[in-house]
Structure formats: C-alpha cells, structure tokens
C-alpha positions as CSV (number, residue, x, y, z in Angstrom):
1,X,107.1,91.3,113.3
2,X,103.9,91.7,111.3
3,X,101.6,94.3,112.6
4,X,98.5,91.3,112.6
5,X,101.1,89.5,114.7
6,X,102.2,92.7,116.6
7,X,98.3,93.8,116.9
8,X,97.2,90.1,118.4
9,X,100.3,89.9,121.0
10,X,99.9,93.7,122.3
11,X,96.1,92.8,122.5
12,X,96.9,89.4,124.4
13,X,99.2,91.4,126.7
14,X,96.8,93.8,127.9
15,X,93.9,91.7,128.1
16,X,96.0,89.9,130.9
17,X,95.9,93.0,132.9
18,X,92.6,93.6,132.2
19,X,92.5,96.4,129.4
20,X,90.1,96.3,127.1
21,X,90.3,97.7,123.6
22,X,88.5,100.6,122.9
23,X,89.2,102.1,119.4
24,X,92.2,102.4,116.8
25,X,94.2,104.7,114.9
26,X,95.9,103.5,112.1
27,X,97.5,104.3,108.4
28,X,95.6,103.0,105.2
29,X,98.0,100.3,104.9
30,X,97.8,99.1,108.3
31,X,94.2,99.1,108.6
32,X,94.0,97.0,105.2
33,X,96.5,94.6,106.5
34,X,94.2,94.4,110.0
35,X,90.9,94.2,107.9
36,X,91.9,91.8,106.0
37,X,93.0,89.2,108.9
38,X,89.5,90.3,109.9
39,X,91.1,92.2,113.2
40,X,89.4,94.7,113.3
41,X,85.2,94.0,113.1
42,X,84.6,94.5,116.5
43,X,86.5,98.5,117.2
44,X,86.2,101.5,116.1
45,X,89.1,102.6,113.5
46,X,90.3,106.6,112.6
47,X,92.9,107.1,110.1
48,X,95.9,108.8,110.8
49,X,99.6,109.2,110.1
50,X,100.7,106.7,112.6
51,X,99.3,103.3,114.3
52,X,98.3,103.0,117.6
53,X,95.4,101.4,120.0
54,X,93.2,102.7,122.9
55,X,93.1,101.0,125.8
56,X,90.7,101.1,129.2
57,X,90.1,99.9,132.2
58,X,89.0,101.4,135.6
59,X,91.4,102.5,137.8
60,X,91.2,102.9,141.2
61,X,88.8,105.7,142.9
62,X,86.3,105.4,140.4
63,X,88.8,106.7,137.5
64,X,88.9,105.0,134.3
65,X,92.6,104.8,132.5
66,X,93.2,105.3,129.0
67,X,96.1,104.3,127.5
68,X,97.0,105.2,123.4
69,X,100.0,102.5,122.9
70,X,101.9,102.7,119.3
71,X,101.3,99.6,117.3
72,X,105.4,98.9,117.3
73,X,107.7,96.8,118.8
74,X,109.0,100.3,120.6
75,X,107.7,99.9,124.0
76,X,105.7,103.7,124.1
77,X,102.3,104.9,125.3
78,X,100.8,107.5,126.8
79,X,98.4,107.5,129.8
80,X,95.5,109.3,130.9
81,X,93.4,108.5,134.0
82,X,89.9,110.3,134.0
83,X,88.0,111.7,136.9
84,X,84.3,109.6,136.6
85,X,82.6,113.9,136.5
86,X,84.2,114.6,133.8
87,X,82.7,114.9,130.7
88,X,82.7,112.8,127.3
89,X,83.5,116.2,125.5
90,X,86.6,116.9,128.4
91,X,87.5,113.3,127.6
92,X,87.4,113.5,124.3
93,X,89.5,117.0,124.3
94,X,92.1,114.9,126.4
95,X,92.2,111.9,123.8
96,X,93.0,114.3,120.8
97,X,95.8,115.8,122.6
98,X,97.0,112.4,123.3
99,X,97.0,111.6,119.7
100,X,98.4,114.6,118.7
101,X,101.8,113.9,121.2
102,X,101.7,110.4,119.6
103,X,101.8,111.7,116.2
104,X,105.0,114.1,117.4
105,X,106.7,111.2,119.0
106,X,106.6,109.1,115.8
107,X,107.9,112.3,113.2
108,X,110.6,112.7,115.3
C-alpha cells in the first residue's frame, strides 16, 4: 500500500477511537510523497530515519495518551500515558525516548 493511502486509513482508524493527530516523523521521501497529496498542512513534521505518527487523546484520570504508531502495514506502536503535573519538558523527554525505541525497532 501507498504510504498516502497507508497515512489516510491509519488516520481514519484512530480518529474512530478518538485519537487525534498530533505531529509526524517521517523520511525525505515520505514527507514529499505526503506533501505533495497535500497530507500534511495541518501537523507538525520532523525528519527522521523512519516514518511514524503521534497520536493523543485523554485517557482516563485526567492522563492524556500518546501513541507514536510506524507508518507501515506492521501493526507496531508504542504508548505513553502522561500524568496531567507533569511537565512539557518531562513530556517532551518521554517522546524522544519514544522515538529513539522506534528508530531501534525499524534497524533491526
């Protein structure tokens, strides 16, 4: 599948549950190929070696849950619920080590 195609159908799918998206990490190539469907106008996009899209939502106890899901048809993402004291930095902290498992998973 086409990652436009792949990107609109993972989107769908967690819209349904009430995700929204957040930001995006993607390759050159796949941020060209998501630009040019016009995809991506309304997100935030960082480049990196692999391609992938944050998710929120609240969760319950006044969490909110963050999910980095790889742009693939391999069913993988991490998930990260966030205590509402913590900080933007702490999150922010969290997020990059998210990343940074993502990126292990896919060089493996």
């Amino acid at each position: 599948m086409m990652s436009a195609e792949l990107f609109m159908e993972l989107l769908a799918t967690y819209r349904k549950y009430g995700w929204e998206l957040r930001s995006v990490v993607l390759q050159p190539a796949t941020q060209a190929v998501l630009e040019k469907e016009q995809l991506l106008d309304q997100v935030s996009v960082k480049e990196a070696s692999f391609d992938a899209l944050w998710f929120s939502r609240p969760s319950h106890n006044n969490r909110e849950a963050w999910e980095l899901r790889l742009l693939s048809q391999t069913q993988y993402a991490l998930f990260e619920a966030f205590e509402p004291d913590e900080t933007e930095e702490e999150r922010e902290d969290v997020k990059l080590e998210m990343e940074a498992r993502m990126r292990d998973y896919v060089s493996k």
